[in-house]
C-alpha positions as CSV (number, residue, x, y, z in Angstrom):
1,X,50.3,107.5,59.6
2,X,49.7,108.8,63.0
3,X,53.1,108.1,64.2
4,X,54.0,110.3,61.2
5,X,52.2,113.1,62.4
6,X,53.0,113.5,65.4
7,X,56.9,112.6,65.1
8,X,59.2,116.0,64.9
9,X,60.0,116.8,61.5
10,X,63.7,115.7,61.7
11,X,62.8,112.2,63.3
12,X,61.0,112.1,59.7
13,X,63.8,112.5,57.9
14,X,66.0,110.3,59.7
15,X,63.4,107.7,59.2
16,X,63.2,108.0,55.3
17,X,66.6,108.5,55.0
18,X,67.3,105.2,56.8
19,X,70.3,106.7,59.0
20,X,68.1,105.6,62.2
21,X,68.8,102.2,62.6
22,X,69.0,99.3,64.7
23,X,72.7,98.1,65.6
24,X,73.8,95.0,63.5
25,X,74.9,92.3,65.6
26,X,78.8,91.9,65.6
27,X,80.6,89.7,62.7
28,X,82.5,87.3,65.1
29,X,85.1,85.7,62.8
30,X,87.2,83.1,64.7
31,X,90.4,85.1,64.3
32,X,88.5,88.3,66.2
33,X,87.1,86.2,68.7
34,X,91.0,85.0,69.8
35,X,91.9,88.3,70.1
36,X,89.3,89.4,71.9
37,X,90.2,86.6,74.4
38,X,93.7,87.3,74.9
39,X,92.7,91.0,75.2
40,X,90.2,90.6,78.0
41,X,89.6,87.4,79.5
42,X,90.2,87.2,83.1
43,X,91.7,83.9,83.5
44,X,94.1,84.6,81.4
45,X,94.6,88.3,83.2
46,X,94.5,86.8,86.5
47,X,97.6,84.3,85.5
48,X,99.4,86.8,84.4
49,X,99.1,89.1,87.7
50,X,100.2,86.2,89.6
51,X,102.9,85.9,87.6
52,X,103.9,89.3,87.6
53,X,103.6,89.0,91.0
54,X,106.0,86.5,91.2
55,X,108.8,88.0,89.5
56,X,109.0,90.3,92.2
57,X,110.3,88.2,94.8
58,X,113.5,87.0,93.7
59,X,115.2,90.4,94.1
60,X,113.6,90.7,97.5
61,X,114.9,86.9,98.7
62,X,118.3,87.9,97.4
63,X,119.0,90.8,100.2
64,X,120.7,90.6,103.0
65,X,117.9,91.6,106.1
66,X,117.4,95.2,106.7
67,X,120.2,96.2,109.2
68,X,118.5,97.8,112.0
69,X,119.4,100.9,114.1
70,X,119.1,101.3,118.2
71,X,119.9,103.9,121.1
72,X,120.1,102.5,124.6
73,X,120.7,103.8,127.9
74,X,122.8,101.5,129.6
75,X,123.5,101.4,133.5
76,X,121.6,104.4,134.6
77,X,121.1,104.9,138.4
78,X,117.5,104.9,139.3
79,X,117.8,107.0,142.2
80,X,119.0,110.6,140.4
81,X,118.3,109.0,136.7
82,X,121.8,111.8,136.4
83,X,124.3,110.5,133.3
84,X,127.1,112.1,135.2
85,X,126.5,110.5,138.8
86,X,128.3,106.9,137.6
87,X,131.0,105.8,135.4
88,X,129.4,102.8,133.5
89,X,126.5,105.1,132.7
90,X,126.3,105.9,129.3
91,X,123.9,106.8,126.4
92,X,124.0,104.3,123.0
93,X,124.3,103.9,119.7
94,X,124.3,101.2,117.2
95,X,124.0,99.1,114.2
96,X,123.6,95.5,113.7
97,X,123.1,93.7,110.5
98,X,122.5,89.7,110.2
99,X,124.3,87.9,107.4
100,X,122.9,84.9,106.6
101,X,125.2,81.4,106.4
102,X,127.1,81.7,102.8
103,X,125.1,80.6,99.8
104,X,121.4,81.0,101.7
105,X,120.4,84.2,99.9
106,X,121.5,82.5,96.1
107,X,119.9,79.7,96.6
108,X,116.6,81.6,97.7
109,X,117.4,83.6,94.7
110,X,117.4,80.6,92.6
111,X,114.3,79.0,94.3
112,X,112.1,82.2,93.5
113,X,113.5,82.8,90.1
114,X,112.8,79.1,88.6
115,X,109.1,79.7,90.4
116,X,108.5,83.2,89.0
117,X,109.5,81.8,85.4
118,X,107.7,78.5,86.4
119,X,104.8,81.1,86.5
120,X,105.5,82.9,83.5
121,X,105.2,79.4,81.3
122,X,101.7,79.1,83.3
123,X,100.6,81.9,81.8
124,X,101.5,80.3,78.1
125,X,99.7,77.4,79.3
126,X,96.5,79.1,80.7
127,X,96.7,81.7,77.1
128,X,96.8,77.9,74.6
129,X,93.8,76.7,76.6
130,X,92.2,79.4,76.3
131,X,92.4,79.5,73.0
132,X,91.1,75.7,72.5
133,X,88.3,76.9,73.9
134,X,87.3,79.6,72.1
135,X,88.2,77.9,68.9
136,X,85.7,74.9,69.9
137,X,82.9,77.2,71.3
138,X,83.4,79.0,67.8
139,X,83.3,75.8,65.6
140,X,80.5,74.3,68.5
141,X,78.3,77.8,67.3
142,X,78.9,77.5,63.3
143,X,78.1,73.7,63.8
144,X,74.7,74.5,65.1
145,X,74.1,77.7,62.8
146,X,74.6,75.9,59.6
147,X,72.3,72.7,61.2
148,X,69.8,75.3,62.2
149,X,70.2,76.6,58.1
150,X,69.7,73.0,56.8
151,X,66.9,72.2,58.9
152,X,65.1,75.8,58.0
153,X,66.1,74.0,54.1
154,X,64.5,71.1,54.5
155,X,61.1,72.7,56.4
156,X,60.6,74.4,53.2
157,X,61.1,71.3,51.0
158,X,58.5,69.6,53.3
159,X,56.2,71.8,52.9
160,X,56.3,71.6,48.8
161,X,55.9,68.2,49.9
162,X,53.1,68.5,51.9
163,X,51.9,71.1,48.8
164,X,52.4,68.1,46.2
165,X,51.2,65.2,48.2
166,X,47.7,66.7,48.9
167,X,47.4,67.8,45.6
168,X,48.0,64.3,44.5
169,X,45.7,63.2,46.3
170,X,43.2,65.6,45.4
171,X,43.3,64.6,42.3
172,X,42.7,60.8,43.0
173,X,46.5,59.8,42.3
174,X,48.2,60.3,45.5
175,X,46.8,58.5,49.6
176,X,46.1,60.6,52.6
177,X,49.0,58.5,54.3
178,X,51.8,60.6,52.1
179,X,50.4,63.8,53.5
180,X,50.2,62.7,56.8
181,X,54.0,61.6,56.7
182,X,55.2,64.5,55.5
183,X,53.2,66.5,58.5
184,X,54.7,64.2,60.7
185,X,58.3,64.5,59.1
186,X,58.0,68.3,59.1
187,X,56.7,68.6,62.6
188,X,60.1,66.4,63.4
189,X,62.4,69.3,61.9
190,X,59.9,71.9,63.4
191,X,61.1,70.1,67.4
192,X,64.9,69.9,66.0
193,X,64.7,74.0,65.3
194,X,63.6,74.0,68.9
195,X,66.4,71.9,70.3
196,X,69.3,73.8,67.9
197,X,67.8,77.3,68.8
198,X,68.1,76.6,72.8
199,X,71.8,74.8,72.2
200,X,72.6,78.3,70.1
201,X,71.7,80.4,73.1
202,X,74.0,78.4,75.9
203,X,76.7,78.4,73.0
204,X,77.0,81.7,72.5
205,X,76.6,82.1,76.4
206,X,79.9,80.5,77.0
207,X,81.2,82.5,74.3
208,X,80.7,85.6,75.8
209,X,82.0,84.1,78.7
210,X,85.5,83.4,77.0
211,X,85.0,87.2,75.9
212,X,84.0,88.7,79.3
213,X,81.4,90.3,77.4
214,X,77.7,90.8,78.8
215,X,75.4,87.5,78.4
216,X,73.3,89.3,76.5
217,X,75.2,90.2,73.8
218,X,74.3,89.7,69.9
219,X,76.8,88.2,67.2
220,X,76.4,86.6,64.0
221,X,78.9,83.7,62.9
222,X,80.1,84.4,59.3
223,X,78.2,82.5,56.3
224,X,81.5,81.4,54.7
225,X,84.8,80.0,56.1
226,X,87.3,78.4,54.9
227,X,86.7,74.7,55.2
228,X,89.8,73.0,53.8
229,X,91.7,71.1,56.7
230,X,95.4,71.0,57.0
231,X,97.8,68.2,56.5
232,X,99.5,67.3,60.0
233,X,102.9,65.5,60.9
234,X,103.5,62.0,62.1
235,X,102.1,61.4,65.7
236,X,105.8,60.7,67.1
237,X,107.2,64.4,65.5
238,X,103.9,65.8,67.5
239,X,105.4,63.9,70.7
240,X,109.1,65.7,69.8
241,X,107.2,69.1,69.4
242,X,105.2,68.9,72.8
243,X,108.5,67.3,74.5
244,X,109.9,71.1,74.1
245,X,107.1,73.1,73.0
246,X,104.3,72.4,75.8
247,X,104.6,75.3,78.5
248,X,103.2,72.4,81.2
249,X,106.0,70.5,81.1
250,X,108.6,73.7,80.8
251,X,106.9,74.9,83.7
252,X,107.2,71.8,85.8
253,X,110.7,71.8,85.1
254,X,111.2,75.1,86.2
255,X,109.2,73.5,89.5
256,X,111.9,70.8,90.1
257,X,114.7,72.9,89.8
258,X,112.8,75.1,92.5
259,X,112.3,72.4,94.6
260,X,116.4,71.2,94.3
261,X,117.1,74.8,95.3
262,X,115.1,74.5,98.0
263,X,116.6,71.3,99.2
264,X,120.1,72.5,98.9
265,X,118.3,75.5,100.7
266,X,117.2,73.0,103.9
267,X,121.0,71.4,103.8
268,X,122.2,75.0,104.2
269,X,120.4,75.3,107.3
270,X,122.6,73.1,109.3
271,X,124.9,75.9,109.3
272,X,124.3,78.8,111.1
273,X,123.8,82.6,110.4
274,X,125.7,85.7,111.8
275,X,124.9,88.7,113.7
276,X,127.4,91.6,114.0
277,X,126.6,94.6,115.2
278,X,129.0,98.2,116.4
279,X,127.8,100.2,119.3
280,X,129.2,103.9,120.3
281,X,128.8,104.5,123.6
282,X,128.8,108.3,125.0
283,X,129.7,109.0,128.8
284,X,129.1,112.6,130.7
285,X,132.1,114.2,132.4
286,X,131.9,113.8,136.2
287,X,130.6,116.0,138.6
288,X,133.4,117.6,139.1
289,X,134.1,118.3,134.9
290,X,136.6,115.3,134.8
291,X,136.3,113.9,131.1
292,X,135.0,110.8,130.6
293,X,136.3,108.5,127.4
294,X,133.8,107.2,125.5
295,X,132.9,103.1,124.8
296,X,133.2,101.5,121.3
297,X,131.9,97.7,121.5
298,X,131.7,95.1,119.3
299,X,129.5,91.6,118.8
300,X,129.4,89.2,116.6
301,X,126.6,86.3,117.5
302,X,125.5,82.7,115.7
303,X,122.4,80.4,116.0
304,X,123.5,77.3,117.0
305,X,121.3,74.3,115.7
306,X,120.9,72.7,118.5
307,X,117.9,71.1,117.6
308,X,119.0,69.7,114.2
309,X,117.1,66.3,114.5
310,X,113.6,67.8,115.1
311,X,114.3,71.2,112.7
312,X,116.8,70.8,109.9
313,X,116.7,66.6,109.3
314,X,113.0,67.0,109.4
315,X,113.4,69.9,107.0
316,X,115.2,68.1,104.4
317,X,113.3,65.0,104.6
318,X,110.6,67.3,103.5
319,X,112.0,69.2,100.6
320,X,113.4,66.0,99.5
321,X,109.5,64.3,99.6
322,X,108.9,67.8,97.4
323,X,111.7,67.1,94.9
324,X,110.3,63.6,94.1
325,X,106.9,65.0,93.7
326,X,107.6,67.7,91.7
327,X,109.7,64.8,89.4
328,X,106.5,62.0,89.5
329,X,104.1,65.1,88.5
330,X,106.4,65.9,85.6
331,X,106.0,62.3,84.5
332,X,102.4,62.1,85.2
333,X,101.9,65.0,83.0
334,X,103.8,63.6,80.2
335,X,102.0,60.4,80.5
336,X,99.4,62.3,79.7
337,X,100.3,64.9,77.2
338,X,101.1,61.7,75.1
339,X,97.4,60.5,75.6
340,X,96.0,63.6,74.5
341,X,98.2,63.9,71.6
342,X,97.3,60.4,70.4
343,X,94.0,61.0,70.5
344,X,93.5,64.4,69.1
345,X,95.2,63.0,66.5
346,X,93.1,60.3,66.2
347,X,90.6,62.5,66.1
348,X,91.4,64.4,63.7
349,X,92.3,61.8,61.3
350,X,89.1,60.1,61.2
351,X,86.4,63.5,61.2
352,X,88.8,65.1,58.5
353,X,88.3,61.7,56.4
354,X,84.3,61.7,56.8
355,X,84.4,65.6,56.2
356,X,86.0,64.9,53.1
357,X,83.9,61.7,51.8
358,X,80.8,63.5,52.9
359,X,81.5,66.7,50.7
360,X,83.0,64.6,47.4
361,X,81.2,61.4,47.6
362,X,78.1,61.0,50.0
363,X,76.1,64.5,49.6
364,X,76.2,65.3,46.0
365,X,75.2,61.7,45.5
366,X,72.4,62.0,47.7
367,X,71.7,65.6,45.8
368,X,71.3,62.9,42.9
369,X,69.4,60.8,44.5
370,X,66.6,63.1,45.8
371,X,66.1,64.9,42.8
372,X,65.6,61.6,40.8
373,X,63.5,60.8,43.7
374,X,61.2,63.9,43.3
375,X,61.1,63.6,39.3
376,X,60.3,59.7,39.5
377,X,57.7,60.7,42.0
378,X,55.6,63.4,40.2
379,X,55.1,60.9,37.1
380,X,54.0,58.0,39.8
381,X,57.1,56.2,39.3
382,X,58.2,56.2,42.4
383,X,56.4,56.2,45.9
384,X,56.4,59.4,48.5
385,X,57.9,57.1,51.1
386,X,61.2,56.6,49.3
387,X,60.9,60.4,48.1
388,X,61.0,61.7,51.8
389,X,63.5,59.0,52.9
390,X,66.1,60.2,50.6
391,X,65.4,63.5,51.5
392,X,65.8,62.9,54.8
393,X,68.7,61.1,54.3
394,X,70.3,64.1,52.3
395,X,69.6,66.7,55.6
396,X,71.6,63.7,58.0
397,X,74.4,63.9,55.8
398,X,74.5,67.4,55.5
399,X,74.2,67.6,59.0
400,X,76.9,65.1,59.2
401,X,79.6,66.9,56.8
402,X,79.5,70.2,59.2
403,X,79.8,68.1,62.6
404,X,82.8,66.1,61.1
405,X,83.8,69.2,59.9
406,X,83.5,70.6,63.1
407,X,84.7,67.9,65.5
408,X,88.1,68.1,62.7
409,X,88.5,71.7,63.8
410,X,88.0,71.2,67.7
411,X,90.5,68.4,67.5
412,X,92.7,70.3,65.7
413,X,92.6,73.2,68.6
414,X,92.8,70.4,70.9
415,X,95.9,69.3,69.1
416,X,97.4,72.8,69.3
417,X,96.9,73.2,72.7
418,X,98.5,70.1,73.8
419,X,101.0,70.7,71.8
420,X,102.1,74.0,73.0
421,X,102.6,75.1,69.6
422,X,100.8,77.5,67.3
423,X,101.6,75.7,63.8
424,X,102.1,72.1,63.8
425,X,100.7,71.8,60.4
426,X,103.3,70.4,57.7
């Protein structure tokens, strides 16, 4: 009332008409959270700007050396420093260019072009595990939002337990020891509300990491999704999709034919590269106003690898050791792309299946179950121990159906992103 009356009049109406609120926390569905990744994560931006980077060198390997231009005084005498006095003085100009042996500037070409796209498929690489990992952050934060729910569920069903058992006993019909379980049982879910509220908080930490937004920052995960999971292919036609889907292994490609450029690059080197260069040469008339004819020279000059043993063998020796690393690493990382598939898939398989049995089977069952339970128990027909057991067991598997469901969905992005392909579903 005294805020009221001192407040300015149209801070009053604001107030009643409700137009003064607090900001709602943002709706982050997993579809705007992926796009918000790809829009402003730097990872991502930071691939790409190498990259980008990158593909500007090929066009700069690819041309000839910048020619270069000089002026030179040649043979001037140093007692009178006069143009005129001899007849080898004269004042110079000239252009020189280098050409490099033929074939050097393609194959650099080449070298820098299967890098730069080598680069690009990075960049697809980096963008599908990025978003693996907002897709399991997302499904990590709804896990541990709808266990926070259930557990909030099950505090209140306690405490009508708690409510009945004392009444019971009250009365004469129920013992102390069912109220004192039920205390304990609550204060169990009361430390689990702790532990789920804390994992929230670092969750939604590396989420706004993924997002480059501040730590601070408040969203809400939606109340309903859409749970079904999809049918996948065979594991061998995920092993056919990844062989020409996954950016890692495209990009590796890329690397070895970089790295045979680059050899036949080194083997190049045994030959050598050109100089040629023009020169005009000006002379002063004599002293005595006889006209001089002026120089025109020429040059052409080579490198001569001398040194071939030390220099270009060694050279080759070492793209070649590049080569067969590059080719190793390709394998390596097919070895293990097949791992990951297999066992994402795996993965899937079996959390899908206990998603499902849970939601048919198990949890309306154990619905069933607890509300026999609680009926049974208010007639004395059946004892609060078994009554808070079932219920109990009711909040594990509840708990259980949205971590399979959940662990389906982050194998699923895993799948995805090992892949190298956005739909892999049947």
């Amino acid at each position: 009332m005294y805020f009221l009356n001192k407040a300015p009049a149209f801070l009053i109406l604001l107030l009643i008409s409700g137009t003064l609120k607090a900001e709602a926390p943002q709706l982050l569905t997993l579809k705007y959270a992926l796009n918000l990744a790809l829009q402003s994560n730097p990872s991502l931006a930071q691939m790409q700007a190498r990259s980008d980077a990158l593909a500007a060198i090929p066009s700069q390997v690819d041309s000839l050396p910048d020619p270069v231009i000089s002026f030179n005084a040649l043979n001037l005498p140093v007692d009178s420093f006069d143009t005129a006095q001899e007849n080898m003085t004269q004042m110079q100009g000239g252009i020189s260019q280098e050409i490099p042996f033929f074939g050097k500037l393609a194959l650099r070409e080449q070298a820098a072009s299967y890098q730069a796209t080598a680069a690009h498929l990075e960049v697809t690489e980096t963008r599908f595990g990025l978003l693996r990992d907002v897709k399991q952050t997302w499904w990590a934060l709804l896990y541990l939002h709808r266990a926070l729910e259930i557990v909030l569920v099950n505090q209140d069903l306690l405490r009508q337990f708690v409510k009945i058992a004392r009444k019971k006993y009250e009365v004469g019909e129920g013992l102390q020891q069912d109220v004192l379980l039920a205390q304990l049982e609550l204060s169990k879910l009361l430390d689990t509300e702790i532990r789920l509220t804390s994992a929230i908080a670092k969750a939604k930490a590396q989420m706004n990491a993924l997002l480059d937004y501040p730590e601070n920052y408040i969203f809400k995960i939606p109340k309903h999704i859409q749970e079904a999971l999809p049918e996948l292919p065979t594991e061998s036609a995920l092993f056919a999709y990844a062989e020409h889907s996954r950016a890692l292994l495209s990009s590796s490609r890329k690397s070895i034919k970089a790295a045979q450029s680059r050899l036949d690059l080194a083997k190049k080197d045994f030959f050598p590269d050109f100089k040629v260069a023009a020169f005009y040469g000006g002379r002063a008339d004599t002293l005595s106003g006889q006209q001089r004819t002026d120089f025109l020279s020429m040059k052409l000059s080579m490198n001569v690898p001398i040194f071939a043993a030390t220099k270009q063998h060694k050279a080759v020796d070492q793209r070649s050791s590049e080569l067969m690393q590059q080719r190793y690493t390709l394998k390596e990382q097919w070895n293990r792309v097949r791992t990951e598939i297999s066992t994402a898939y795996s993965d899937f398989q079996q959390t899908k299946h206990q998603a499902v049995l849970f939601k048919s089977g198990i949890i309306p069952q154990a619905r069933q179950t607890v509300a026999s339970m609680l009926a049974g128990y208010q007639v004395n027909k059946v004892d609060f121990l078994n009554l808070v057991r079932s219920q109990i067991t009711l909040y594990n598997y509840e708990t259980q159906y949205w971590k399979a469901l959940t662990l389906a969905n982050q194998a699923l992005a895993q799948l995805i992103a090992v892949v190298g392909k956005d739909e892999i579903y049947e």
